[in-house]
PDB file of N, CA, C and O in Angstrom, chain B, residues numbered from 101:
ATOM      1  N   UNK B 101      64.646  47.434  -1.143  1.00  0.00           N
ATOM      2  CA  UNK B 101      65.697  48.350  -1.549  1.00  0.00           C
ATOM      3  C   UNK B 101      65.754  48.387  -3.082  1.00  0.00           C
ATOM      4  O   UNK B 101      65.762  47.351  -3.747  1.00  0.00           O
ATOM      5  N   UNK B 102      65.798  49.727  -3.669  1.00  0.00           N
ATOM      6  CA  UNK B 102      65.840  50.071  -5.270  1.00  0.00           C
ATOM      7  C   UNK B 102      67.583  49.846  -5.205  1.00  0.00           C
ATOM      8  O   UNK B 102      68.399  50.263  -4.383  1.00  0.00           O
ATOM      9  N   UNK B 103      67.740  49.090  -6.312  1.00  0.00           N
ATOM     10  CA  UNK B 103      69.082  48.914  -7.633  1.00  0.00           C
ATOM     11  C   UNK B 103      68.737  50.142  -8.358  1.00  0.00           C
ATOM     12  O   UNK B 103      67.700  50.340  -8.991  1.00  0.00           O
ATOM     13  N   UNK B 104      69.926  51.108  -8.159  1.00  0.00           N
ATOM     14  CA  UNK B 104      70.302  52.286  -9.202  1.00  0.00           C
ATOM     15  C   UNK B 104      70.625  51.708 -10.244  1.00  0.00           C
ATOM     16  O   UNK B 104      70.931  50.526 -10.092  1.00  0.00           O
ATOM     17  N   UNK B 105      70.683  52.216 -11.527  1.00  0.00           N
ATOM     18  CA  UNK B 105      71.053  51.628 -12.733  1.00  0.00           C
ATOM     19  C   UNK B 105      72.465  52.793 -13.378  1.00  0.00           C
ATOM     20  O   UNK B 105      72.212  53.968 -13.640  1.00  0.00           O
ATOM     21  N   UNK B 106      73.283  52.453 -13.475  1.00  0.00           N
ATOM     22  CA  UNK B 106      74.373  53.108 -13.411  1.00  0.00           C
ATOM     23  C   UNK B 106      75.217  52.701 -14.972  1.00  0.00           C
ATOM     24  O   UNK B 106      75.252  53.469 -15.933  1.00  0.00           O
ATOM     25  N   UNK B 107      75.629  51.816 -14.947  1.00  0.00           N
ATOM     26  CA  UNK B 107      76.590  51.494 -16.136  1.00  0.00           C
ATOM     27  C   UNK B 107      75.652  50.473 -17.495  1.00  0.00           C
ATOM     28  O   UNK B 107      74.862  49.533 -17.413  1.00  0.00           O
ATOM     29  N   UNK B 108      76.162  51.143 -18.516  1.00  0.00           N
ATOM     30  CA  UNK B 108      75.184  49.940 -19.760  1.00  0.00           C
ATOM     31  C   UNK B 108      74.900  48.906 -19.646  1.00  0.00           C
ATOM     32  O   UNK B 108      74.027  48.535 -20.430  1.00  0.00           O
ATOM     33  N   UNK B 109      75.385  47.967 -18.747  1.00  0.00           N
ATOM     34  CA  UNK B 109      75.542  46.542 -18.875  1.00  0.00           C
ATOM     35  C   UNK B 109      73.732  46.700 -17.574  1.00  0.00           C
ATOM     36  O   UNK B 109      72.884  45.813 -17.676  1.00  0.00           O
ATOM     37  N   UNK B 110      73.521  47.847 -16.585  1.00  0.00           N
ATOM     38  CA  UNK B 110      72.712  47.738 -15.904  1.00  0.00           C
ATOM     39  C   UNK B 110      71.039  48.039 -16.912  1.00  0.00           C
ATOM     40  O   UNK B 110      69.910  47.563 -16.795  1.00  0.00           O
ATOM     41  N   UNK B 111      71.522  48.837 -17.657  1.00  0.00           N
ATOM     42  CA  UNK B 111      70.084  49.091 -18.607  1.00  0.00           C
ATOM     43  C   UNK B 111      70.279  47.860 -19.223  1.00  0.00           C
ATOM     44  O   UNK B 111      69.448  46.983 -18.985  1.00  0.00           O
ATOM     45  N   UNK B 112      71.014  47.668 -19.811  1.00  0.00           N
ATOM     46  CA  UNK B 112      70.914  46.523 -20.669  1.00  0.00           C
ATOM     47  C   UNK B 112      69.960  45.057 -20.096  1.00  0.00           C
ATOM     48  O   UNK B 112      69.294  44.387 -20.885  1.00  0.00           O
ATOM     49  N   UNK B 113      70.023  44.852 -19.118  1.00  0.00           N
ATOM     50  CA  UNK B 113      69.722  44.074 -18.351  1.00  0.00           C
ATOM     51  C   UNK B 113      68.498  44.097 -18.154  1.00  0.00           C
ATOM     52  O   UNK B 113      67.733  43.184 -18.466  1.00  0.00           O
ATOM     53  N   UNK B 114      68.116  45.363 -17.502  1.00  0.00           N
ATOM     54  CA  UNK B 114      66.533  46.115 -17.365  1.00  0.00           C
ATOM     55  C   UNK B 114      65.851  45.719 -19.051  1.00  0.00           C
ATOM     56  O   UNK B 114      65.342  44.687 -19.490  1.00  0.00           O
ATOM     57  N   UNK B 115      66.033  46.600 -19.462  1.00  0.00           N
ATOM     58  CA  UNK B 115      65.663  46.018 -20.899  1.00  0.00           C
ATOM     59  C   UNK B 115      65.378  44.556 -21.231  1.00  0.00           C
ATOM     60  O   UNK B 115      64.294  44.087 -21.577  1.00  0.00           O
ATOM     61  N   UNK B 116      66.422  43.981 -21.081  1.00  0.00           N
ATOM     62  CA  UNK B 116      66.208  42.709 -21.647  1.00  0.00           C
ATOM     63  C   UNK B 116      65.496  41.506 -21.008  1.00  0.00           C
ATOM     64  O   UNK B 116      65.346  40.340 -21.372  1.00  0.00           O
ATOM     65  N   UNK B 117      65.029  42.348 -19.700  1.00  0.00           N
ATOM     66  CA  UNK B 117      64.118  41.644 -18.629  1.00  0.00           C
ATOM     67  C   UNK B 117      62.838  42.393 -17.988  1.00  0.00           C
ATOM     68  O   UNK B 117      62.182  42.244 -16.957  1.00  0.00           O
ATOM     69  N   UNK B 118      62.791  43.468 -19.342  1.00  0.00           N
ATOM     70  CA  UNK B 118      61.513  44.143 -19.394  1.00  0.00           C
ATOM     71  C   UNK B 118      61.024  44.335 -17.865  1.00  0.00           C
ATOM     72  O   UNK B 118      59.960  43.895 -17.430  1.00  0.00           O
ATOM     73  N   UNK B 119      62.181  45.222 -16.966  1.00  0.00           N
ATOM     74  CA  UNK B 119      62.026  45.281 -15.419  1.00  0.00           C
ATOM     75  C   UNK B 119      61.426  46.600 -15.472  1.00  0.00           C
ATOM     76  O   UNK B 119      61.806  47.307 -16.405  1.00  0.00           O
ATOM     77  N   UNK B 120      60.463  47.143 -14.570  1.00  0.00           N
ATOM     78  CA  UNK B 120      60.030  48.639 -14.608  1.00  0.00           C
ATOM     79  C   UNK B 120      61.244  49.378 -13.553  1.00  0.00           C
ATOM     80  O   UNK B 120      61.627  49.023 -12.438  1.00  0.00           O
ATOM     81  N   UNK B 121      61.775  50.886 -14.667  1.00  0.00           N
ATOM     82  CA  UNK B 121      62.586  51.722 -14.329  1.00  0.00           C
ATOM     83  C   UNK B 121      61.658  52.671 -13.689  1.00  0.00           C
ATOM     84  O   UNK B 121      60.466  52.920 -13.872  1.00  0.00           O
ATOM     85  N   UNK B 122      62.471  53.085 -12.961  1.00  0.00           N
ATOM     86  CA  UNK B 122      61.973  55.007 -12.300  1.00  0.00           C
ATOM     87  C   UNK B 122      63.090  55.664 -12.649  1.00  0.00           C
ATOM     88  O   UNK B 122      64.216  55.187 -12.508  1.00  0.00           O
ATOM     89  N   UNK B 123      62.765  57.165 -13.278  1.00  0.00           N
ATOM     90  CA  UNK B 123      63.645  58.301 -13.417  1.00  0.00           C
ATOM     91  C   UNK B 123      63.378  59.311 -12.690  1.00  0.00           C
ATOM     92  O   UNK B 123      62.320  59.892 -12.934  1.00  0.00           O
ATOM     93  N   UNK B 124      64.319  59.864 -11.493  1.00  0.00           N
ATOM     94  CA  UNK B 124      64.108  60.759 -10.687  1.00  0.00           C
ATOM     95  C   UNK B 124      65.392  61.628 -11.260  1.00  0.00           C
ATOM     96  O   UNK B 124      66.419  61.235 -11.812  1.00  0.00           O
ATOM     97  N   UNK B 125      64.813  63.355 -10.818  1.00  0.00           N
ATOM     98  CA  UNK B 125      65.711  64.641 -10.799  1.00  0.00           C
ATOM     99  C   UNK B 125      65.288  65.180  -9.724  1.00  0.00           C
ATOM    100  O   UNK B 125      64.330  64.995  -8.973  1.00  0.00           O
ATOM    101  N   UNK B 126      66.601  66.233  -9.796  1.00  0.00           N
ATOM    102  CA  UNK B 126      66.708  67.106  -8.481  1.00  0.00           C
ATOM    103  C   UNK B 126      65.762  68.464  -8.810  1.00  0.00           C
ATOM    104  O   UNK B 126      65.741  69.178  -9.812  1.00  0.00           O
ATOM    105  N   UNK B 127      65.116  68.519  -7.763  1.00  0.00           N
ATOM    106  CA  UNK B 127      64.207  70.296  -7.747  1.00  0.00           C
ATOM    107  C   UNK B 127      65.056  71.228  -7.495  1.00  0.00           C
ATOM    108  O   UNK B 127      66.279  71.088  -7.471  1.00  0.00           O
ATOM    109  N   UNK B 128      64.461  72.195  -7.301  1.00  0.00           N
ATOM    110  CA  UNK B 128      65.405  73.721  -7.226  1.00  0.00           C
ATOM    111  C   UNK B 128      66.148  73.585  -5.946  1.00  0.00           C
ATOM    112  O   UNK B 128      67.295  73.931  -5.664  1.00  0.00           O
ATOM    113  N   UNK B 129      64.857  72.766  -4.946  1.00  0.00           N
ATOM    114  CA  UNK B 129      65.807  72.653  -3.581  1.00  0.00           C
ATOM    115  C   UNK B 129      66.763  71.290  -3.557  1.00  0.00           C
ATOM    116  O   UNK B 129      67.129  70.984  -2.422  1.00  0.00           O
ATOM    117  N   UNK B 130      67.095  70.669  -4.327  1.00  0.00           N
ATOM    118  CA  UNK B 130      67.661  69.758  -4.084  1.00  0.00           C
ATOM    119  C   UNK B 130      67.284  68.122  -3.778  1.00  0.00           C
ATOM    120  O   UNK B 130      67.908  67.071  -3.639  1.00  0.00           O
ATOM    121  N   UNK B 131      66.118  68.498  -3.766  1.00  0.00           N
ATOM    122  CA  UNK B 131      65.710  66.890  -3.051  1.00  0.00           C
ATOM    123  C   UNK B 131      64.885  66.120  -4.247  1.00  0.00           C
ATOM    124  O   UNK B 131      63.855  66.512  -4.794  1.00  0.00           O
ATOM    125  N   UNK B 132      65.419  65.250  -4.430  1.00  0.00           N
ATOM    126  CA  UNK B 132      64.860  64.026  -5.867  1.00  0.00           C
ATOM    127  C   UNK B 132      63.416  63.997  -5.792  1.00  0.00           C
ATOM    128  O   UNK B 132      62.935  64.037  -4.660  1.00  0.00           O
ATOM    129  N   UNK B 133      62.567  63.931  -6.865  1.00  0.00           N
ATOM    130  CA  UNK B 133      61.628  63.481  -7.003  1.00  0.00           C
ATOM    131  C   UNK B 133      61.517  62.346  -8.283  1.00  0.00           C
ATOM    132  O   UNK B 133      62.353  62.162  -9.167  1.00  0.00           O
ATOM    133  N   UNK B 134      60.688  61.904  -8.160  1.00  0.00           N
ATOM    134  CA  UNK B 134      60.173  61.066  -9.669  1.00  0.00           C
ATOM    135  C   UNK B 134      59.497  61.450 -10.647  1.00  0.00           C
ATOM    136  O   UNK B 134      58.415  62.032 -10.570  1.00  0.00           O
ATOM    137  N   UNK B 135      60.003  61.195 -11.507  1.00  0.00           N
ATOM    138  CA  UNK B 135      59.593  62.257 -13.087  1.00  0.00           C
ATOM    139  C   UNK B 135      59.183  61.186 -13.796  1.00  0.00           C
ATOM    140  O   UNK B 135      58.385  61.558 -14.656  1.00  0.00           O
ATOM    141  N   UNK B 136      59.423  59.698 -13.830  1.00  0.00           N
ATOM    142  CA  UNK B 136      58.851  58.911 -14.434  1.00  0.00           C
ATOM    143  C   UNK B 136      59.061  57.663 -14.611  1.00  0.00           C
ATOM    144  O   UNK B 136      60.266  57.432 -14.506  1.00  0.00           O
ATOM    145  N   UNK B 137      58.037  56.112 -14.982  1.00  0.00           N
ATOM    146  CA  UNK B 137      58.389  54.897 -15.082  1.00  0.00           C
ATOM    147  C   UNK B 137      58.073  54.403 -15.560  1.00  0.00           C
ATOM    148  O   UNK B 137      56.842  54.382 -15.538  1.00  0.00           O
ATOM    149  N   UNK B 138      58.694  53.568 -16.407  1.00  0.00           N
ATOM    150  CA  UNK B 138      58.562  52.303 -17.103  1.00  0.00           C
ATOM    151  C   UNK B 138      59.284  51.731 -17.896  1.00  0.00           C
ATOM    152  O   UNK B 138      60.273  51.494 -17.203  1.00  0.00           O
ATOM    153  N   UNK B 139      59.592  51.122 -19.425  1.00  0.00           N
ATOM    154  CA  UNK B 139      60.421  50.291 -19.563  1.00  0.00           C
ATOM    155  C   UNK B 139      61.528  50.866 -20.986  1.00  0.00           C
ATOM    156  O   UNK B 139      61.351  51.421 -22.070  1.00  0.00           O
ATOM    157  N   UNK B 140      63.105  50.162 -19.918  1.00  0.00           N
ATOM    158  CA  UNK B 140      63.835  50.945 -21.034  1.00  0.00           C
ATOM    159  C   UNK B 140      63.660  50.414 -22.109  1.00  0.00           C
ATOM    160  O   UNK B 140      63.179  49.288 -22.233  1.00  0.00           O
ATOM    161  N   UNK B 141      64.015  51.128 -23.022  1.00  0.00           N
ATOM    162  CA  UNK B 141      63.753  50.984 -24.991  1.00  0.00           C
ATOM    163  C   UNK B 141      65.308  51.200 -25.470  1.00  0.00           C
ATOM    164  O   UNK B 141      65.854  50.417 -26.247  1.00  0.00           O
ATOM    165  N   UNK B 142      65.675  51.855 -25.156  1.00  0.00           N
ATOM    166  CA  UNK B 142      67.309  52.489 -25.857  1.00  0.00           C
ATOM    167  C   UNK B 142      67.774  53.166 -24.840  1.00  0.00           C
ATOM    168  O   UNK B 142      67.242  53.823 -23.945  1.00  0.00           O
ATOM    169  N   UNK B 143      69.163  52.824 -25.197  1.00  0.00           N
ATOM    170  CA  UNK B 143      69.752  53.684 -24.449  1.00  0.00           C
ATOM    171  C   UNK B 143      70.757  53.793 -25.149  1.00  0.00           C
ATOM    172  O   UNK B 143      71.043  53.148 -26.157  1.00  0.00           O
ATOM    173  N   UNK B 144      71.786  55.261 -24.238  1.00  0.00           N
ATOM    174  CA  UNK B 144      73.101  55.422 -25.067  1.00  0.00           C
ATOM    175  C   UNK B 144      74.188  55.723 -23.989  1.00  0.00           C
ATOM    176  O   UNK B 144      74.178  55.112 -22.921  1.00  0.00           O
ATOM    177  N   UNK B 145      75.060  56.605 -24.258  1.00  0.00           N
ATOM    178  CA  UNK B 145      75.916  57.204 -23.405  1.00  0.00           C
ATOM    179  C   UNK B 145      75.250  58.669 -22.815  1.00  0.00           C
ATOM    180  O   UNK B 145      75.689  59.105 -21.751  1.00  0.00           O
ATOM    181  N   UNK B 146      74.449  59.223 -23.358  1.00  0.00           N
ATOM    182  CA  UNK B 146      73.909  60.435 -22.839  1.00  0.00           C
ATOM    183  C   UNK B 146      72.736  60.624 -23.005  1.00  0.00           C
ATOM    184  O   UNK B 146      72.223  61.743 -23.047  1.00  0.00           O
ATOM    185  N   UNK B 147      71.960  59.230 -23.162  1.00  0.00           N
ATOM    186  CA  UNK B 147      70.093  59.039 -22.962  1.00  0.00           C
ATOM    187  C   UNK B 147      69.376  58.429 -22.937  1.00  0.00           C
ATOM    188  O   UNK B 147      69.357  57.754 -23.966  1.00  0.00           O
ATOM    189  N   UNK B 148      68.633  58.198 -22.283  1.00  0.00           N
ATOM    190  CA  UNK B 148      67.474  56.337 -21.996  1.00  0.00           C
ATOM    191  C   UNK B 148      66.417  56.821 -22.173  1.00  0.00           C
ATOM    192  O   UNK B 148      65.928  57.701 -21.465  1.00  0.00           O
ATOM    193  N   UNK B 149      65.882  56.292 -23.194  1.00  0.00           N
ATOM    194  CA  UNK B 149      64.591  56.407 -23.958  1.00  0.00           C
ATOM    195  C   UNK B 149      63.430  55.012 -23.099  1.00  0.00           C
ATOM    196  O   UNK B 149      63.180  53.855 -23.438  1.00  0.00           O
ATOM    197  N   UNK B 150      63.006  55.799 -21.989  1.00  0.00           N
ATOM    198  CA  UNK B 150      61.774  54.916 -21.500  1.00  0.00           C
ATOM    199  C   UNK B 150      60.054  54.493 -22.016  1.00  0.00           C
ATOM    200  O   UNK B 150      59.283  55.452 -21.988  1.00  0.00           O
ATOM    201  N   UNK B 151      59.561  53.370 -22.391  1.00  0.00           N
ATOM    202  CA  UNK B 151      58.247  53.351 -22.725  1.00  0.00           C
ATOM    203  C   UNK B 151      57.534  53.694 -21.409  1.00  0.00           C
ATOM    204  O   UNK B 151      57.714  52.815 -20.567  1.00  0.00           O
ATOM    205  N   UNK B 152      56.980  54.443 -21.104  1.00  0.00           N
ATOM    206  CA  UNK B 152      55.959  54.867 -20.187  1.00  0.00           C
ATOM    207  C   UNK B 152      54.726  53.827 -19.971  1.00  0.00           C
ATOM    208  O   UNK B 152      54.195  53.163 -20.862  1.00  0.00           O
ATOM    209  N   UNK B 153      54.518  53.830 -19.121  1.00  0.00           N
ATOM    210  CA  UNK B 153      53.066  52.088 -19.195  1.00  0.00           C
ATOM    211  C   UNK B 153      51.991  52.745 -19.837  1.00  0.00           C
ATOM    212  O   UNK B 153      51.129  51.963 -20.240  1.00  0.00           O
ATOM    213  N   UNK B 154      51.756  54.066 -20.078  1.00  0.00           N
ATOM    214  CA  UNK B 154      50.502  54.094 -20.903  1.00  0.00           C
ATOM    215  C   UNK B 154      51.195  53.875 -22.718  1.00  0.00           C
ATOM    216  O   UNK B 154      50.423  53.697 -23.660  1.00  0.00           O
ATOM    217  N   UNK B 155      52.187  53.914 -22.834  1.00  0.00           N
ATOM    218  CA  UNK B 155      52.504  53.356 -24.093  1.00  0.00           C
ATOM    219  C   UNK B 155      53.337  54.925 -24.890  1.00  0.00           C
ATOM    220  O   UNK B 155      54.030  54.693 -25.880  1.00  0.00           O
ATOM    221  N   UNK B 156      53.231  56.283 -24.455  1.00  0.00           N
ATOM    222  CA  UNK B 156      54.284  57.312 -24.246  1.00  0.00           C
ATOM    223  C   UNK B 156      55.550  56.867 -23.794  1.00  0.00           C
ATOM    224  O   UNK B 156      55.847  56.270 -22.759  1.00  0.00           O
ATOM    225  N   UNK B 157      56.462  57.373 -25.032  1.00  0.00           N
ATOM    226  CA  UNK B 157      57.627  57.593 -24.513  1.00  0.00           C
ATOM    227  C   UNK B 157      58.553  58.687 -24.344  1.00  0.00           C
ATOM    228  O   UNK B 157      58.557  59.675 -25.079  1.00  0.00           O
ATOM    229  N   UNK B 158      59.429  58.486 -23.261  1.00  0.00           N
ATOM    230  CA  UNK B 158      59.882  60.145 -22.654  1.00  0.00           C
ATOM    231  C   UNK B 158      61.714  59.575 -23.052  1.00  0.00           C
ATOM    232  O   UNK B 158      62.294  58.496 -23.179  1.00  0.00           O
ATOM    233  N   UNK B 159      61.961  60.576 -23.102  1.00  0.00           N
ATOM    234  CA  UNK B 159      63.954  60.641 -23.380  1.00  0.00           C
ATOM    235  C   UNK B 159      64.484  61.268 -21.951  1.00  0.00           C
ATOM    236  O   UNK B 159      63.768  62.203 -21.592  1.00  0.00           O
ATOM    237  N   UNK B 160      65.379  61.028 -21.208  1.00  0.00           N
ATOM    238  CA  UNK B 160      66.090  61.559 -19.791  1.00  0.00           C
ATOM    239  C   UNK B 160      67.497  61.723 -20.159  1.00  0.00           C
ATOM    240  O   UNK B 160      68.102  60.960 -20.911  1.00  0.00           O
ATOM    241  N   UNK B 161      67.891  62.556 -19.700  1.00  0.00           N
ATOM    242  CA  UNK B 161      69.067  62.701 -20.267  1.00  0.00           C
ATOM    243  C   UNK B 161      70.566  62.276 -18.607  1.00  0.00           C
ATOM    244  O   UNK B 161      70.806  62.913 -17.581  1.00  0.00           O
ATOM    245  N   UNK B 162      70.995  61.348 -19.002  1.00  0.00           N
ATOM    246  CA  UNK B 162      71.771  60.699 -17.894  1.00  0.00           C
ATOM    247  C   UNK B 162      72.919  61.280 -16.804  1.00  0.00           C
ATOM    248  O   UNK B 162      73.316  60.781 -15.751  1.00  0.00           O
ATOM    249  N   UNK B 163      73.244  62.376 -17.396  1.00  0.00           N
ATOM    250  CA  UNK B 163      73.975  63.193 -16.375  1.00  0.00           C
ATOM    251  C   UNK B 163      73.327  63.765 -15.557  1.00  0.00           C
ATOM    252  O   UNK B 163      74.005  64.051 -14.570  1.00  0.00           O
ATOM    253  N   UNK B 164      72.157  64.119 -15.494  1.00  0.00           N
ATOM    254  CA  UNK B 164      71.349  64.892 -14.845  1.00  0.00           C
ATOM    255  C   UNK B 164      69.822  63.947 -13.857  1.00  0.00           C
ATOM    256  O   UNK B 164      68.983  64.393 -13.075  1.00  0.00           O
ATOM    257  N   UNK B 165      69.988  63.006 -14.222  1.00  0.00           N
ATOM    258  CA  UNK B 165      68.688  61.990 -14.284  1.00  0.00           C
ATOM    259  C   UNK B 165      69.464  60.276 -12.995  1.00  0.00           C
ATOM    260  O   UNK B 165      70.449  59.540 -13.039  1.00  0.00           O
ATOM    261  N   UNK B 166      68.376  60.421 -12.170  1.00  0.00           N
ATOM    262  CA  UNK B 166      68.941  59.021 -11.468  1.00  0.00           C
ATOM    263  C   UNK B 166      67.907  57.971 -12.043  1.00  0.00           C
ATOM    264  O   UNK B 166      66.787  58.439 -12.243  1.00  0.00           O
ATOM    265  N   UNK B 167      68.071  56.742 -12.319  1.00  0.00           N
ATOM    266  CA  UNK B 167      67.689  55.805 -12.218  1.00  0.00           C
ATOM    267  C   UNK B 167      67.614  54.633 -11.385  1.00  0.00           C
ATOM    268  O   UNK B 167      68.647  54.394 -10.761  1.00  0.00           O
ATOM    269  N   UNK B 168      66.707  53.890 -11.230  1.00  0.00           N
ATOM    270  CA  UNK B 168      66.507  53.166 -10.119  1.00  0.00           C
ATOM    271  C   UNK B 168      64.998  51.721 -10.567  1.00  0.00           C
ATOM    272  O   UNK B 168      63.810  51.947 -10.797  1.00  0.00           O
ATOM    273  N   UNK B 169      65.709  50.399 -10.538  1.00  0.00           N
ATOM    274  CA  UNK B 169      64.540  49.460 -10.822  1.00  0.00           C
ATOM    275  C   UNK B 169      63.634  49.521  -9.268  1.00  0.00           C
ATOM    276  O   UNK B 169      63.882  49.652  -8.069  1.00  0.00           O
ATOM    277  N   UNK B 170      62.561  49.353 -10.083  1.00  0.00           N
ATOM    278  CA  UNK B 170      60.988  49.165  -8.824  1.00  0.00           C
ATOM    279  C   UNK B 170      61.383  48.136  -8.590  1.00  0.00           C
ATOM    280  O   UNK B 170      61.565  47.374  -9.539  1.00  0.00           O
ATOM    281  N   UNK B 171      61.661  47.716  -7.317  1.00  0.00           N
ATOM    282  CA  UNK B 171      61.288  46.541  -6.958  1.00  0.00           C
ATOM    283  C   UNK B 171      59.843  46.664  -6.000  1.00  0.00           C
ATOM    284  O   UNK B 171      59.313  45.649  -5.550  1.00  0.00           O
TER     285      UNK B 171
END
C-alpha cells in the first residue's frame, strides 16, 4: 500500500529519507495516471520540486498533483 504525501511535515520526511515519490494527475477522463518519480528537493505551499532518477528536475504544482511514496 502507497502513503499519500499530504501535509509538509510528509515531504519533509520523504526528503530527508531520500524515499522515491510518484506524482500522479487526473486526464480529461478523470482517472489518475503517473506523470512522474523520484526524489523530493523543495517544497512549498504550492510546489514540490522532484529530482527525477535520471538527474532532471520537474516542478508539480500541489493543488492539482497527488503524491504518493513507492513502496
Amino acid at each position: 500500500m502507497n502513503h499519500t504525501l499530504v501535509k509538509n511535515i510528509d515531504f519533509f520526511v520523504a526528503a530527508l529519507s531520500q524515499s522515491v515519490v510518484s506524482a500522479w494527475q487526473e486526464d480529461p477522463a478523470g482517472v489518475y495516471c503517473e506523470i512522474g518519480s523520484g526524489y523530493v528537493e523543495m517544497f512549498s505551499d504550492n510546489y514540490v520540486r522532484i529530482r527525477n532518477q535520471d538527474g532532471t528536475k520537474s516542478h508539480y504544482a500541489r493543488d492539482i498533483t497527488m503524491f504518493q511514496l513507492k513502496m
